[in-house]
MARDONU-435100 format. One record per residue: x, y, z of N, C-alpha, C in turn. Coordinates in steps of 0.2 Angstrom, whole numbers, padded with zeros to 4 digits, always signed. Layout:
XYZXYZXYZ...
***
This chain:
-0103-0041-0077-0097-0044-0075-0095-0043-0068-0094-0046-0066-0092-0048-0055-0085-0045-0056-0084-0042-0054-0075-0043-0050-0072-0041-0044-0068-0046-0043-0063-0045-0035-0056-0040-0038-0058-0033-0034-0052-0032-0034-0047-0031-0029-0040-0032-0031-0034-0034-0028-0030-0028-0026-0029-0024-0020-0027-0018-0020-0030-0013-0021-0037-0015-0020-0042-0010-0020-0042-0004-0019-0039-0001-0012-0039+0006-0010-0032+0008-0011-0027+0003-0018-0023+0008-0020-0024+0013-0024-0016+0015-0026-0018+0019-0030-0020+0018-0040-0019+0013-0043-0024+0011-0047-0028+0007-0045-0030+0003-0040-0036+0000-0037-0042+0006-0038-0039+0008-0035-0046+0016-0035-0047+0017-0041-0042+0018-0047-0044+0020-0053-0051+0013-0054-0048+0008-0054-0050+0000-0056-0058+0003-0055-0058+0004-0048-0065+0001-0045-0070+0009-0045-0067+0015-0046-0072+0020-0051-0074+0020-0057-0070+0017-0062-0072+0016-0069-0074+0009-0069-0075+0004-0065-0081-0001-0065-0086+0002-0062-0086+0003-0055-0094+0008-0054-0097+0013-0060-0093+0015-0066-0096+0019-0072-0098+0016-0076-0099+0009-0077-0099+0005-0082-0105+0003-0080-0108+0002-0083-0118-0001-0079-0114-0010-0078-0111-0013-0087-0109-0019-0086-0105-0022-0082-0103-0019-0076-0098-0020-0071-0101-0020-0065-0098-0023-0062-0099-0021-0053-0093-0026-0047-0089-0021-0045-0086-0026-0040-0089-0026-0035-0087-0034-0034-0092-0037-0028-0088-0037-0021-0081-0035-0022-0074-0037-0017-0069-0032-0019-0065-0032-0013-0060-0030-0014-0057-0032-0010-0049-0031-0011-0045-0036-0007-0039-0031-0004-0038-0028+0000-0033-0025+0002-0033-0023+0010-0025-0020+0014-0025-0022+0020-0029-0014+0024-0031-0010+0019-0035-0004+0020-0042-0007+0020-0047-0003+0021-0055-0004+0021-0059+0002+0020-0054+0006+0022-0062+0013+0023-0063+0015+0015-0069+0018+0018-0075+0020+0014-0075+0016+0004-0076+0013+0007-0075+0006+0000-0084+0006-0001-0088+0004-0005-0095+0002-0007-0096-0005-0007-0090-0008-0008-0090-0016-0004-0085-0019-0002-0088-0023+0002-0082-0028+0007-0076-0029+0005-0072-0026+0009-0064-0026+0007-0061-0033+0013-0057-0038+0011-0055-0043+0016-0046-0040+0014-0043-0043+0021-0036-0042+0021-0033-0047+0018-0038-0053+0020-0036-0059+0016-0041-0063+0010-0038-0063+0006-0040-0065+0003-0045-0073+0001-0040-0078+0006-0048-0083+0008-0053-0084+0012-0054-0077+0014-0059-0074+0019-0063-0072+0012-0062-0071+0009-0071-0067+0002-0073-0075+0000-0077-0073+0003-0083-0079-0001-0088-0076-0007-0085-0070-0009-0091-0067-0014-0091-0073-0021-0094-0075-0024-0092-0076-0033-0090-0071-0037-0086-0071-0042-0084-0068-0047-0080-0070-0054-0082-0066-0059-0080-0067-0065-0073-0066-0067-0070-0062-0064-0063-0060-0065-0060-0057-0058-0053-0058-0058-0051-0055-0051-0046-0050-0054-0044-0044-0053-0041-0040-0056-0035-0037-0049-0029-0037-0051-0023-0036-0047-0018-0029-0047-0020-0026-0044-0015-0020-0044-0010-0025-0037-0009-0028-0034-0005-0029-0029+0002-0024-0030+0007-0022-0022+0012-0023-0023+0016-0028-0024+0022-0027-0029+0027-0031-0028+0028-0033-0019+0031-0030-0014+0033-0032-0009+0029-0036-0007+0021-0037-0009+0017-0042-0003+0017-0048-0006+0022-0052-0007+0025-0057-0010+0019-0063-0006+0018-0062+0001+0012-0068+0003+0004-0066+0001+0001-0059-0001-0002-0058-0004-0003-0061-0011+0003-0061-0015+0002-0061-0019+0001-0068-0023+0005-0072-0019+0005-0079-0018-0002-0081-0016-0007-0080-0012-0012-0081-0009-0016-0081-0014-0018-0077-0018-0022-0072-0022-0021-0079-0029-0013-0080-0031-0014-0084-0036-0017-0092-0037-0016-0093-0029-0019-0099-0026-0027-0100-0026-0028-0095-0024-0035-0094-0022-0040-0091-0029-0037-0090-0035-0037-0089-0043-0039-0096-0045-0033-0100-0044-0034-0107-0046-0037-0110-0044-0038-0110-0036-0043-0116-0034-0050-0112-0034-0050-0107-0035-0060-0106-0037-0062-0106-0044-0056-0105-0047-0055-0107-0055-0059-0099-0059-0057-0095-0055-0059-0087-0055-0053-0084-0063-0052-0082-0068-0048-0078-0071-0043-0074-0067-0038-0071-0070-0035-0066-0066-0031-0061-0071-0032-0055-0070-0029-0050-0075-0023-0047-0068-0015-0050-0072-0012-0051-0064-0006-0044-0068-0007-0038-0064-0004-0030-0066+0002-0028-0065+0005-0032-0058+0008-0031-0054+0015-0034-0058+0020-0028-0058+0027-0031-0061+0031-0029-0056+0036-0034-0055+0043-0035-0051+0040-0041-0045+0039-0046-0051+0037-0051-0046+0039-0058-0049+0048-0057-0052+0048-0064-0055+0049-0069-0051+0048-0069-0045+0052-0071-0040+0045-0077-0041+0042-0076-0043+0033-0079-0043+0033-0082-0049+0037-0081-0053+0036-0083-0060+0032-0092-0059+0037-0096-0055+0034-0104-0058+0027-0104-0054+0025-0101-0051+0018-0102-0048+0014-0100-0052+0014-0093-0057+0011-0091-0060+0010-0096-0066+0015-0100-0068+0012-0105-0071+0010-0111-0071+0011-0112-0063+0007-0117-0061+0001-0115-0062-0003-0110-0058-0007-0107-0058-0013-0106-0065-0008-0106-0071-0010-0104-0077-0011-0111-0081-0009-0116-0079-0012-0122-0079-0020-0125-0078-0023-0122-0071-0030-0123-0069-0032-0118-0071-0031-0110-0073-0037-0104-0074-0032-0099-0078-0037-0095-0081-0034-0092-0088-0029-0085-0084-0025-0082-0084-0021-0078-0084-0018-0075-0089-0020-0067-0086-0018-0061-0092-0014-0057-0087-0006-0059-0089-0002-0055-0087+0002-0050-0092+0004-0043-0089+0007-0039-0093+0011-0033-0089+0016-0033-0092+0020-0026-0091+0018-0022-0090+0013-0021-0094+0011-0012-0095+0005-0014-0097-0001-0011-0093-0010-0013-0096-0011-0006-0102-0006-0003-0104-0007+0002-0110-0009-0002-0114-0014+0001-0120-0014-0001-0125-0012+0002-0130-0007+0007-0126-0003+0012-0133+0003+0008-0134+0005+0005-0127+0013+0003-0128+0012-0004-0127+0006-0009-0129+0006-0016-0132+0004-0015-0140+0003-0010-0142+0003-0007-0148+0009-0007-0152+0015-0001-0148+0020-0002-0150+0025-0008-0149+0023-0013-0144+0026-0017-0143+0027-0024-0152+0018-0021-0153+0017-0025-0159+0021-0024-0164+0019-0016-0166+0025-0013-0171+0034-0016-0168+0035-0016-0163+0043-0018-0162+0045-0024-0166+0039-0028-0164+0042-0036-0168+0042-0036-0177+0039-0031-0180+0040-0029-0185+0046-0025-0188+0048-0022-0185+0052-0018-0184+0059-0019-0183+0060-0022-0177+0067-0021-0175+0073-0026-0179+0070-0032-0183+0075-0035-0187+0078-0033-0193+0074-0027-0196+0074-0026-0201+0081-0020-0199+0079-0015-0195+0083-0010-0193+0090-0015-0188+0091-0018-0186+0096-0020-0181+0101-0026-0186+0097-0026-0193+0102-0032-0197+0104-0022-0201+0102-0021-0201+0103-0013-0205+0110-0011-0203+0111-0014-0198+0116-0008-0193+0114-0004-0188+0109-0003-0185+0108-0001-0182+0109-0002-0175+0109+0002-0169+0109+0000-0160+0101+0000-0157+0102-0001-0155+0094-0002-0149+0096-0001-0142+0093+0004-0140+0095+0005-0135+0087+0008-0131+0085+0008-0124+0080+0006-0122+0079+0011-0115+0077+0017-0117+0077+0021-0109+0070+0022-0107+0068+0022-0098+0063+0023-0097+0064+0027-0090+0058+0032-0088+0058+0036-0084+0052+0037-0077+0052+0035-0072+0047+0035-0069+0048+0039-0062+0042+0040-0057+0042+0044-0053+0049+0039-0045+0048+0043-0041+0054+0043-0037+0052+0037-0032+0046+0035-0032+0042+0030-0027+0042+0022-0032+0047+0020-0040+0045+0013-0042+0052+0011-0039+0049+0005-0037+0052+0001-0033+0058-0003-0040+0056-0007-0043+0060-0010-0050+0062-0007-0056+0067-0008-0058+0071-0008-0063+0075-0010-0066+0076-0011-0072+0071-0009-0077+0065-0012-0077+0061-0006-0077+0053-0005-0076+0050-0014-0082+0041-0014-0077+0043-0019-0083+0041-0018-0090+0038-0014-0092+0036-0011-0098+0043-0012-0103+0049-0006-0101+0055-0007-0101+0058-0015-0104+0057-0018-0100+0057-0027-0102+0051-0030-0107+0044-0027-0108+0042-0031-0111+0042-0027-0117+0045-0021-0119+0046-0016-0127+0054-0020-0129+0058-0023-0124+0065-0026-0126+0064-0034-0127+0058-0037-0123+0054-0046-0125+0054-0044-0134+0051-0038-0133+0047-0038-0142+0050-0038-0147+0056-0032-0146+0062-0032-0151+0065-0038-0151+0067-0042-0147+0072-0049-0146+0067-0055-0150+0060-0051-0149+0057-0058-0153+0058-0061-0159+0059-0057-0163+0063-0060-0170+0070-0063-0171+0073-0060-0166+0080-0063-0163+0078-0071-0160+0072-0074-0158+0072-0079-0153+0076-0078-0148+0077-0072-0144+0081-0069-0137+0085-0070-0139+0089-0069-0143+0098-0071-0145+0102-0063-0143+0096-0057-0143+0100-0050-0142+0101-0050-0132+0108-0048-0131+0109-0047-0123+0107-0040-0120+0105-0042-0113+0102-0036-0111+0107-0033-0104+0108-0026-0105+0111-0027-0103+0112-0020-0096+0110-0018-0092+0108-0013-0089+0113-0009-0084+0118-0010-0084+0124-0006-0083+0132-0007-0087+0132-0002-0089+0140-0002-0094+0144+0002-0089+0144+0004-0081+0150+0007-0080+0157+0004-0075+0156-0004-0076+0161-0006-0074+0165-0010-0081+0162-0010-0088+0162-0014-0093+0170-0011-0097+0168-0004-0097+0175+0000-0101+0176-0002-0106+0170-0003-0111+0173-0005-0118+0167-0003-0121+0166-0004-0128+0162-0003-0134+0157-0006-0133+0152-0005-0138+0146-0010-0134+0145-0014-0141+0144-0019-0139+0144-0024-0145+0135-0026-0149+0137-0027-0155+0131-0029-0158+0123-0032-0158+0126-0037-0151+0123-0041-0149+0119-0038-0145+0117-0034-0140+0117-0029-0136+0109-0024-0136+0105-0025-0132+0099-0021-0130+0100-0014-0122+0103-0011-0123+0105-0008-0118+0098-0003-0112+0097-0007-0107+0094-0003-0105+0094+0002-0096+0091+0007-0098+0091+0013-0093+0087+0014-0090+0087+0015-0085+0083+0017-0079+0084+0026-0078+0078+0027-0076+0079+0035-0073+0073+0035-0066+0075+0039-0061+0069+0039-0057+0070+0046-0053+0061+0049-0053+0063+0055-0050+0056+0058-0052+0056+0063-0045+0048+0067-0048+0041+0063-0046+0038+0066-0053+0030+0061-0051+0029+0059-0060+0035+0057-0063+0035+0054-0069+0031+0048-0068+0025+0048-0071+0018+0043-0071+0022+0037-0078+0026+0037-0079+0030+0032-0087+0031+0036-0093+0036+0036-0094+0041+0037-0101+0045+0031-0103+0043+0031-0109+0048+0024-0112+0050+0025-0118+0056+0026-0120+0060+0028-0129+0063+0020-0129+0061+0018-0137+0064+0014-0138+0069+0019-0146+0076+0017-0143+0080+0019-0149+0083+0017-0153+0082+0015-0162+0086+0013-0164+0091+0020-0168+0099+0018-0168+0102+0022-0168+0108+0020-0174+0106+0022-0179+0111+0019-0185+0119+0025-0189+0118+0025-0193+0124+0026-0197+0123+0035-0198+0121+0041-0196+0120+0045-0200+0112+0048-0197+0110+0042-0193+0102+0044-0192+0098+0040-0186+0093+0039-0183+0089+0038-0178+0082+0037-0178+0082+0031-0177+0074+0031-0176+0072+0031-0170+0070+0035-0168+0066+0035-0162+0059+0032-0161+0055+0028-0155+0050+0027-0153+0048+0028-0146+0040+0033-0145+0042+0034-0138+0034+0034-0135+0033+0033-0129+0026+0033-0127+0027+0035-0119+0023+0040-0118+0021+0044-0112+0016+0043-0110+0014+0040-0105+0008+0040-0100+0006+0046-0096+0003+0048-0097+0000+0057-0092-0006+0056-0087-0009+0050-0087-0015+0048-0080-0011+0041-0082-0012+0036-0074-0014+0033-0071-0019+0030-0074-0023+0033-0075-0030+0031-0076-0031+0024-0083-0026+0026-0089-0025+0022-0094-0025+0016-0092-0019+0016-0087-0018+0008-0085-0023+0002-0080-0030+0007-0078-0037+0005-0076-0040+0003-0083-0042+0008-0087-0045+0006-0093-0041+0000-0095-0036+0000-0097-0033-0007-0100-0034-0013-0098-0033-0012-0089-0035-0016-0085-0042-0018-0085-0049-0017-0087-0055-0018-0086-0057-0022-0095-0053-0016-0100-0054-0021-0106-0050-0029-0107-0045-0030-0103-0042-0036-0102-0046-0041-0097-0049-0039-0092-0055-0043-0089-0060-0043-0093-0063-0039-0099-0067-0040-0103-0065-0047-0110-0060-0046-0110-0057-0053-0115-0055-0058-0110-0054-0059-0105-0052-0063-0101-0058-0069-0098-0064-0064-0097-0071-0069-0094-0072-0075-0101-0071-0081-0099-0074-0088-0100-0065-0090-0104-0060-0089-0104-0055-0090-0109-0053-0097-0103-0051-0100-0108-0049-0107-0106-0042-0107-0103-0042-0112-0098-0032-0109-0094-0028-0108-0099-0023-0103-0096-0018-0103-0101-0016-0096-0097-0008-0094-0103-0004-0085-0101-0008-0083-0107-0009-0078-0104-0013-0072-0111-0010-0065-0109-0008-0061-0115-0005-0054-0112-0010-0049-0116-0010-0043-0117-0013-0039-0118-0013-0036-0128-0007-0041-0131-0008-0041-0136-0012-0046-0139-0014-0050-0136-0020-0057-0137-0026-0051-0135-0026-0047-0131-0034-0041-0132-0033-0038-0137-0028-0036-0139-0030-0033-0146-0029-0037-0153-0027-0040-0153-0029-0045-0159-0035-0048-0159-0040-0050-0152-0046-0053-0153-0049-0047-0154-0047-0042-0156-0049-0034-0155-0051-0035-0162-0045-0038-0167-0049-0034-0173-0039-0032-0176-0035-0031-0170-0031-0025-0173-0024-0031-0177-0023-0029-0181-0015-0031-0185-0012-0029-0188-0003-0028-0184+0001-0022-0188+0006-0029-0192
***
């Protein structure tokens, strides 16, 4: 399997592109980033400068390189390339992304974990039964000093998961200090914290009458969200257009909670 990758000489790019070089069935043929040194192949700045072919293009991008990132979805479509698109705090892109997802299959997600598209799965199980109970839900996550968004998007896609038996009917709601009141039933509360070189922490709480259910997942490498990332281009290569997230890789996995 060929792949372009995007953000090459960041800091998951580099995860991306040493656990492809480990895999014999792999090989990136591109990378796409505004750095170049010491790479094992051709890096472009721009991205309709790569004439390489490829099976799948995989995207650490920053949020901020907003024309970057635009370019990449354009250049996804008209070569009719897949794209495994990583990058969150980019909803500012959202109807491109599905314009874009019209011509070429797109695997977009929150979080490339397969531990917290896991839990994500258990949420939809879960959260009706506990929030018709009585229960509160509330939603905190922890990250290092340098993420630029929040709430994170993990954070939003563990609060998509719970709301989904609701059909989005629960409000989200991410500061009560100008509110002065009770927080009402309706209500997904979530928190942000930022500091250190916290790699992702995310507690999802249900909080009822007497007692507490807690759910929680910690990230300790960087590296998990490469592996994710490279399994997700493995279920991505030949998929017909369309949005696909990472819990469509684990269902064609085999896996049902």
């Amino acid at each position: 399997m060929k792949l372009i990758v995007c953000g090459s000489n960041g800091r998951m790019g580099t995860f991306v592109c040493r656990l492809a070089a480990e895999n014999p069935s792999m090989e990136v043929v591109a990378g796409v980033d505004l750095a170049s040194h010491g790479s094992a192949f051709p890096v472009f700045a721009d991205i309709n400068e790569c004439t390489m072919s490829a099976d799948v293009v995989i995207s650490f991008l920053s949020p901020t390189a907003e024309a970057l990132n635009l370019a990449m979805l354009k250049f996804c479509a008209t070569r009719a390339i897949p794209l495994v698109l990583c990058t969150t705090g980019i909803e500012k892109l959202e109807p491109e992304i599905k314009i874009a997802a019209e011509k070429v299959a797109i695997l977009r997600s929150g979080n490339m974990s397969l531990g917290i598209n896991l839990l994500a799965m258990l949420l939809k199980r879960v959260s009706k039964v506990l929030h018709d109970s009585g229960f509160d839900i509330e939603i905190t996550e922890r990250h290092h000093n340098q993420k630029l968004d929040a709430p994170s998007g993990t954070a939003l896609l563990l609060a998509d998961a719970v709301n989904e038996p609701f059909s989005g009917g629960l409000r989200y709601v991410n500061d009560r200090s100008q509110s002065h009141e009770a927080r009402t039933r309706d209500e997904i509360g979530l928190h942000a914290l930022r500091g250190g070189t916290i790699i992702g922490e995310h507690s999802v709480v249900f909080a009822g009458y007497n007692e507490v259910v807690e759910f929680k997942h910690s990230a300790q490498s960087r590296e998990l969200f490469a592996v994710g990332a490279l399994k997700a281009a493995e279920f991505l290569r030949g998929k017909p257009a369309g949005l696909y997230s990472m819990i469509d890789v684990l269902e064609g996995s085999g896996v049902s909670i």
